[in-house]
C-alpha positions in Angstrom: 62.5 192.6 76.2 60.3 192.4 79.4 57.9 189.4 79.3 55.9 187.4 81.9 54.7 183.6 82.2 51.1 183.4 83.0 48.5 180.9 83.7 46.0 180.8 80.8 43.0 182.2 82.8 39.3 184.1 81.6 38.6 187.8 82.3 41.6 188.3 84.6 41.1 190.1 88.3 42.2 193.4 88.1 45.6 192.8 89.7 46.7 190.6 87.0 46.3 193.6 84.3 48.0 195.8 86.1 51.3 193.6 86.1 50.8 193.1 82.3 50.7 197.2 81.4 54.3 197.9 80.5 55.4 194.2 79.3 56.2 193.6 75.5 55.2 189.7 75.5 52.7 187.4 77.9 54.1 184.2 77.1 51.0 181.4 77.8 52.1 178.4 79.7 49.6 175.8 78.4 51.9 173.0 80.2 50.7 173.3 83.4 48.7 171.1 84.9 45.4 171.8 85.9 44.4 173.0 89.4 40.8 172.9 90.4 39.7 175.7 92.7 41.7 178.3 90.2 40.9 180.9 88.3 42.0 178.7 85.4 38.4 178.1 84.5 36.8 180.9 86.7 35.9 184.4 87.0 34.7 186.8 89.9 32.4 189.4 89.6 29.6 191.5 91.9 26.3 190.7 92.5 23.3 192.0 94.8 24.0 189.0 97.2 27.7 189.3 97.3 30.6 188.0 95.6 29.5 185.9 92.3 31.9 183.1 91.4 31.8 182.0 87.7 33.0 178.7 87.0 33.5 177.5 83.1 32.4 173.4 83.3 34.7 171.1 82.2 34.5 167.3 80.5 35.6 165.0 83.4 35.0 167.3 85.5 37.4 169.4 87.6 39.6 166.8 89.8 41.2 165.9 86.6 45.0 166.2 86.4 46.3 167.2 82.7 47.6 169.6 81.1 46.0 173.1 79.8 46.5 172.3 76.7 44.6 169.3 77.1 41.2 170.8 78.8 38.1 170.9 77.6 35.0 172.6 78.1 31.8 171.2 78.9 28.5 171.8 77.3 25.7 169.5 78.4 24.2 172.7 80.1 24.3 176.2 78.3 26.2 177.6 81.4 27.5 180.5 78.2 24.0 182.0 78.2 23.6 181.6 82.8 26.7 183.8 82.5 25.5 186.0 80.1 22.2 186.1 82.2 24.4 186.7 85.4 26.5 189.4 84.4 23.2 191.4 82.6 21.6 190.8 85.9 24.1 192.3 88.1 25.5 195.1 86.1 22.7 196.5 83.7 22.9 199.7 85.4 26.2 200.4 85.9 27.7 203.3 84.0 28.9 201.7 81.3 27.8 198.0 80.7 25.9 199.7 77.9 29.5 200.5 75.9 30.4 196.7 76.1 27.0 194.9 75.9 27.0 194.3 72.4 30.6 192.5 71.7 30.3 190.8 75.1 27.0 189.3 74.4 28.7 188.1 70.9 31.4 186.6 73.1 29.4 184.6 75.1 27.9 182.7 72.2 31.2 181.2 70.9 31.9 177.8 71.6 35.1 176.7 71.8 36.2 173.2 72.8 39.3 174.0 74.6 39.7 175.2 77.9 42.8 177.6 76.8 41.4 178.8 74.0 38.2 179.9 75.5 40.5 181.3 78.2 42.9 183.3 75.1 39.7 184.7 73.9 38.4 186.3 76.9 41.8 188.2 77.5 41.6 189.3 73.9 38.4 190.8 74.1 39.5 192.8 77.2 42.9 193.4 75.5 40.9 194.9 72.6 39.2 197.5 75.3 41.8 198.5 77.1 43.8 199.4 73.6 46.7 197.2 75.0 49.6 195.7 72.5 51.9 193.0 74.0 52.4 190.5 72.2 51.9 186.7 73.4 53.7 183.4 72.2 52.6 179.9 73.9 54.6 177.4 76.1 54.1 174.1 75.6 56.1 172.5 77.8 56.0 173.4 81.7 59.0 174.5 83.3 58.9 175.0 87.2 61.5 178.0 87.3 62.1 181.1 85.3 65.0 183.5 85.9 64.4 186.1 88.0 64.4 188.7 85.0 60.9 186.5 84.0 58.3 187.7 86.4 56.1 184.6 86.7 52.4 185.6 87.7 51.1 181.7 87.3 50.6 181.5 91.1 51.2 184.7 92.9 49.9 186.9 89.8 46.2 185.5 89.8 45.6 184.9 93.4 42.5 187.4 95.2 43.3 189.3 97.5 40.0 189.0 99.8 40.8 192.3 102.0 39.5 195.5 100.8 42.2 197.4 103.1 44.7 199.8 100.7 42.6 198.5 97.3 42.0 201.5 95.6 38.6 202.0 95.7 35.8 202.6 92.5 31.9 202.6 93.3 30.6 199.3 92.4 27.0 198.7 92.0 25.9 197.3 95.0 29.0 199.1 97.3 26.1 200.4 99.1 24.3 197.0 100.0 27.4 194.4 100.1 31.0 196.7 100.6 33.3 197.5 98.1 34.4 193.6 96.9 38.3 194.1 95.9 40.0 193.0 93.0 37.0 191.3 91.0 38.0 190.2 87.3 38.5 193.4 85.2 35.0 193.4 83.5 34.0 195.0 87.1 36.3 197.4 86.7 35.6 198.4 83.1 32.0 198.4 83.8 32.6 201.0 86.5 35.1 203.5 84.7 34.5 201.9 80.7 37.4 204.1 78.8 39.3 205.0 81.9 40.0 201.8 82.5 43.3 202.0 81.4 44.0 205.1 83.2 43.2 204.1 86.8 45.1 200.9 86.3 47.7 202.9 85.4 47.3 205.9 88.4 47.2 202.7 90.8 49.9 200.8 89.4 51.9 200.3 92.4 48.4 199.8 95.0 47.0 197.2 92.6 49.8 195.1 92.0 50.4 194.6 95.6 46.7 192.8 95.6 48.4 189.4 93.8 
């Protein structure tokens, strides 16, 4: 059985999909401690003034060290419905925001309590578009190591690559105004190419997966 250890993390970069294509199990390390300045409570996406940096708030704020498992979300401000606003703002005409708008929108008004399970249902939602079927088990207890057979995408898996150069290349809104912006979560991808998604991720396997 092929499996990977990830980082429990929201709307994935694109990168991170493509390692995840072929494998029978993502197995959820909800161990780890938190890191601030990770995608482990943020997103990035496009926007008309450049790169737009989504950041899920947490209780106690984000220099806290604990476990996943033990995060929580904030909601003193309704930062679900600035994101909502955020992504409509940017990506209203692109080809096929239209396709997800409704069970996105849906998304964005749960209100979870825990960091990891905000985090589980963001990658099930995208899971659910791209018509993909591993399965996933959760790891309680952090372990440094893996053997090699393991691939372990908690660090090197999630990590943005910030140059463009040998990123396959899709049109992206505001391409025109800002430059192509690599390796955005995959809701900038899917709102580019909707149900071929799947098939450029696959085409580019090997380009994409040597963005982590």
């Amino acid at each position: 059985m092929s499996f990977v250890i990830s980082s429990v993390i929201p709307f994935p970069p694109i990168s991170w999909w493509c390692r995840v294509l072929d494998v029978e199990k993502v197995c959820w390390d909800t161990g780890e401690h938190f890191q601030k300045m990770s995608y482990r409570n943020r997103y990035n996406l496009a926007s008309a003034n450049g790169l737009l940096k989504l950041s899920i708030p947490l209780q106690n704020g984000r220099d806290q060290r604990a476990p996943m498992s033990a995060i929580n979300i904030s909601y003193d401000q309704n930062w679900p419905l600035q994101h909502w606003r955020s992504i409509v703002s940017a990506y209203n005409r692109s080809p096929y925001f239209e396709y997800y708008q409704s069970s996105l929108e849906a998304f964005f008004q749960l209100r979870p309590i825990r960091l990891v399970d905000y985090n589980l249902a963001a990658v099930a939602w995208v899971k659910a578009q791209l018509k993909l079927s591993f399965d996933e088990d959760v790891v309680n207890d952090y372990r440094k190591d893996y053997p090699d057979a393991i691939a372990d995408l908690r660090t090197d898996g999630i990590k943005a690559r910030e140059s463009a150069v040998g990123f396959p290349v899709y049109q992206q809104v505001f391409s025109d105004r800002i430059g192509f912006l690599p390796n955005l979560s995959i809701l900038d991808l899917l709102f580019a190419e909707g149900p071929l998604t799947l098939d450029r991720l696959k085409k580019n396997r090997d380009l994409l997966c040597g963005h982590t």
